[in-house]
Steps between C-alpha positions, in 0.01 A plus 500: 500500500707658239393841368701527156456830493753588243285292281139630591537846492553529136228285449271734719641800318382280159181470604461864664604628090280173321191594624546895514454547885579853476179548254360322702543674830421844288137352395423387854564840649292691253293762600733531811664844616790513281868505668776631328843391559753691244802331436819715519664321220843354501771597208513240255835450433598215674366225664289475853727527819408472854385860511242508220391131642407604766310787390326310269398231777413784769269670285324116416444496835300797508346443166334128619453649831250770379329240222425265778364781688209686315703701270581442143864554482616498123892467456672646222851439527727769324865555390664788446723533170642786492811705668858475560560185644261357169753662269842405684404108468400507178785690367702213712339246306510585181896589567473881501665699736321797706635798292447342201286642233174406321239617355181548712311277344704249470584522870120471545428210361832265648388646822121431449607103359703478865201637710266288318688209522588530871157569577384162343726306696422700823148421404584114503730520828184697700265217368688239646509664842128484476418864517201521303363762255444662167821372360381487150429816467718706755553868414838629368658804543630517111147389393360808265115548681732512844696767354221708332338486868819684585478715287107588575621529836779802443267678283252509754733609736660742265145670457500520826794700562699279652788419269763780480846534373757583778880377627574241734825321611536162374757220581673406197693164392786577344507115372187469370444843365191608679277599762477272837212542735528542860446167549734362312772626674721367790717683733811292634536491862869681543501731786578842483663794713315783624653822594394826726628808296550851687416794238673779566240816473585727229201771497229487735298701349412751768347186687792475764550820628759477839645204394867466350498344186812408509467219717140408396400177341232294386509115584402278273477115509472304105554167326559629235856596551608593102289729504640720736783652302237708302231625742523877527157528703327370741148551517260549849127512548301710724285154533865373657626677752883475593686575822764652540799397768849601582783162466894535567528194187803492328687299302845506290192573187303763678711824476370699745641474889269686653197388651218498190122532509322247298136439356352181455129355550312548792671453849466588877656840441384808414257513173644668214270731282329381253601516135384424123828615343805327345827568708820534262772320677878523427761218607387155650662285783374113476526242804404150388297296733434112484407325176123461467273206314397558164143552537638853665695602208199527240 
């Protein structure tokens, strides 16, 4: 027996759409504790991929799951039109570069004509992978009653105290001329060397008393080796105690010939007192050690 399924599947979709079976299902289920399912919404600027696919078909699942199981489960599909990645592609299409400028409202309507136009044909590409819902009347991020909603929403929360003006680091594109969130950005997996640094002590500030400074050091380890060059402190924590050991190290950097007493984090040796105090240091002897991954150097 032959199947042809290539050619009775879009006849089963046609008949799923003909005769409203989504209505239908809602009208059947009633009265029925109500299920809610909200639908993260893709970006419409560009057609489905194998990504937003299979969200869409995932989230079916669960949708017909919970209507076939004493729930009314409503689906409102949703697509966000706003944000960067909106705004690049519809600058691309219309043959604008990035940096280039336009008005704000003009740059708000080409961008809203993309969306909208994306999100019909997203609409018609989720349709014919069967995924059923609301799909004439799905909500939009760009839609005006979404975006007074928003808007009730910050004033409430503004009443409440909990919008405030303040500073906060941002990443930056250079390219596109403004902010990037955190999740938006990508960190390239080069490898990176880390170094110990030896501090020489400068002023112990009364802390050390019986020890010779002059062949006292702090020990540091970083991978974040440009930095270096322009630390004058380092800081320690009476939540942190150090140690504090003699070493005969030296190198063709480290000056001294002597044997040297360094401090570093805690050891098997002798506890050094605890202190909340910034130690001014004064010259700086570096050994480098092996290159570490990335995900170290951040």
């Amino acid at each position: 027996m032959r199947a042809g399924l290539p050619e009775r599947e879009p006849q089963a979709l046609d008949r799923w759409y003909s005769r409203n079976l989504y209505e239908e299902i809602m009208r059947r289920n009633e009265g029925k504790p109500l299920y809610i399912l909200h639908d993260g919404p893709p970006y419409a600027n560009g057609k489905i991929h194998l990504g937003t696919a299979l969200n869409k078909i995932l989230k079916d699942f669960v949708v017909r799951y919970k209507n076939m199981s004493g729930f009314k489960a409503p689906y409102v599909p949703g697509y966000d039109t706003h944000g960067l990645p909106t705004e690049l592609k519809a600058r691309k299409a219309a043959g604008m570069k990035s940096s280039e400028r336009v008005s704000a409202l003009e740059l708000r309507k080409m961008c809203k004509e993309f969306a909208v136009g994306f999100a019909e044909d997203q609409r018609k590409q989720f349709e014919r992978l069967g995924v059923l819902g609301e799909w004439d009347n799905p909500y939009l991020t760009l839609k005006n009653e979404y975006v007074a909603k928003q808007i009730e929403v910050f004033g409430k929360m503004a009443e409440k105290g909990y919008i405030y003006k303040g500073l906060k680091p941002v990443y930056w594109c250079s390219d596109c001329q403004t902010a990037l969130a955190e999740a938006e950005i990508e960190y390239k997996d080069d490898p990176c060397t880390t170094v110990y640094v030896k501090f020489k002590v400068n002023d112990d500030l009364g802390k050390l008393s019986g020890i010779d400074l002059a062949n006292t050091y702090f020990v540091i380890w970083t991978t974040t080796i440009s930095c270096t060059p322009t630390m004058m402190t380092t800081p320690t924590s009476s939540n942190s105690p150090h140690s504090m050991f003699p070493t005969a190290y030296s190198s063709s950097r480290a000056a001294p010939a002597s044997p040297s007493i360094c401090m570093a984090p805690p050891t098997q040796t002798s506890s050094l007192p605890t202190m909340s105090t910034a130690w001014r240091l004064r010259d700086m002897y570096v050994h480098l050690t092996r290159p570490m991954p990335t995900s170290a150097c951040r």
